[in-house]
N, C-alpha and C positions, 0 to 999 in steps of 0.2 A: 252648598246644599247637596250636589250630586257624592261627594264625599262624604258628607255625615250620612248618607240613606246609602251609601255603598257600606260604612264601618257599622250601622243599626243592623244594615241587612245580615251582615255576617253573623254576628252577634246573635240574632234569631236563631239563623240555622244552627250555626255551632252549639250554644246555650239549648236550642229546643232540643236538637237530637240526643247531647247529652243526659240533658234534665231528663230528660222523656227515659230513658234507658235506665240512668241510673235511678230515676225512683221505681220504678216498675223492678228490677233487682232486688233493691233495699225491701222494698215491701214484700216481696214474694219471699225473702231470705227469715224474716222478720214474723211471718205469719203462724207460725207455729209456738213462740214466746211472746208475743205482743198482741193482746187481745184488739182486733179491728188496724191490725197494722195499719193495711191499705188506707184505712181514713186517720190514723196519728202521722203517716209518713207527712198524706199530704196535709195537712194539721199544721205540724210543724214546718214543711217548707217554705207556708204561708208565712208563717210566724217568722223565720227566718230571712224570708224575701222582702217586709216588709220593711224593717229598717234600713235594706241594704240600696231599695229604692229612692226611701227618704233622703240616706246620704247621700246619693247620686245627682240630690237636686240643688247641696248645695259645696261639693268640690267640684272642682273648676277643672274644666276640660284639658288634656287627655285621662287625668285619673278617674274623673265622673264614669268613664267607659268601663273600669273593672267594674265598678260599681254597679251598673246598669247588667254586666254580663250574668254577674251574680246575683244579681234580683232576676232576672231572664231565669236564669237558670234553675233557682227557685219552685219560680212560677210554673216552670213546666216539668217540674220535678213529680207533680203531682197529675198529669196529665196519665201514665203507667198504670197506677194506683186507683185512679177515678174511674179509669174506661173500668178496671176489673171488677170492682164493685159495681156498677154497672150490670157489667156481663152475669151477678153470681146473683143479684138481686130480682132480675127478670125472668120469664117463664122466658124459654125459646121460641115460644108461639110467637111473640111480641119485643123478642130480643133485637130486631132489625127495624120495627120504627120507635122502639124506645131513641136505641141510639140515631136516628134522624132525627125524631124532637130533640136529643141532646145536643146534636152539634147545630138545627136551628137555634136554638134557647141560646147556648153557649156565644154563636156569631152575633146572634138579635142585639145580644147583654153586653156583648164587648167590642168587636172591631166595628160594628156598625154605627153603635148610637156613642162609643165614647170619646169621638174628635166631637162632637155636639155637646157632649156632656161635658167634658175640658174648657171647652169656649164659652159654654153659656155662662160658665162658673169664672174663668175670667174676666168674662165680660162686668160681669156682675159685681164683680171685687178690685174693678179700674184696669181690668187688664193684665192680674197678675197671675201668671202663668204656674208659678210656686204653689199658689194657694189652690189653683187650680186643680194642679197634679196632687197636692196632701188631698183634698177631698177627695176625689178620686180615689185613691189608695187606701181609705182606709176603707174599702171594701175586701181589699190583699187581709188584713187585719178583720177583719171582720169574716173570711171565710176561713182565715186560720182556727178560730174561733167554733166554727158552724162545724166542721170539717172532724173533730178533735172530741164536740159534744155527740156526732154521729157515731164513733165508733165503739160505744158500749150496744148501739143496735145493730150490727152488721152480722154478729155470728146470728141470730135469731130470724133476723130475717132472708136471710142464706138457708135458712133451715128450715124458711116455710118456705121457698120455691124448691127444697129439693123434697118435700115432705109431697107437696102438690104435685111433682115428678112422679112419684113413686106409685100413689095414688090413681095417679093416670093410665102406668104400667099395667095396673091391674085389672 
């Protein structure tokens, strides 16, 4: 156990710091030909992460671990891209507890309730931990989804906080 949560742990960091990097790039590089980049990048790496998960839960250990790096990776490919949408959609008044409700909301939704939500759903299905985790995940798939129908709204509403900016100035 102290081995699989020392090779996860790695895995995290490596994968986050990357993911994190490299989408926050891609999108920022991307934003001037890709209408709502920020929200296709992270669209897609949902949509991308999500298979990469699946297979991760049914090859068999050491390769399950690329698989798992690459859903990580994914996952947090889209972390760049979210905070900035974020940042372009809020007045500045309210920029600093926006992003406090988002990273409670974000914690609440995921590392808190989803060893609960994993178990209750094994529990419920004999114990199978597989069926467990595909439930679960298709939330990965479902905000590839969410993520992807957002970005025909982001130039517009970019546009009324900087319109309400302006406004202010005067």
């Amino acid at each position: 156990l102290a081995q699989v949560n020392l090779i996860f742990g790695g895995i995290l960091v490596v994968a986050g710091i990357a993911g994190t990097v490299c989408g926050g790039w891609l999108a920022d590089r991307l934003r001037d030909r890709v209408k709502g980049s920020y929200f296709v990048v992270s669209g897609v790496a949902m949509l991308v992460g999500f298979p990469l998960w699946i297979t991760a839960l049914y090859v068999p250990f050491p390769y399950a671990w690329g698989f798992i790096f690459g859903a990580c990776f994914c996952l947090f490919f889209s972390t760049g891209p979210t905070n900035t949408i974020l940042a372009n959609v809020t007045h500045p008044a309210i920029r600093a507890s926006a992003f406090a409700l988002n990273i409670l909301v974000i914690h609440s939704l995921g590392d808190v309730i989803s060893p609960m939500v994993i178990g209750a759903v094994a529990d419920a299905t004999g114990g199978n931990m597989n069926t467990a985790f595909m439930v679960v995940s298709a939330f990965i798939l479902l905000s590839g989804v969410i993520w992807l129908f957002g970005a025909r709204h982001l130039a517009a509403d970019t546009a009324k906080v900087a319109d309400t900016m302006a406004q202010e100035e005067r």
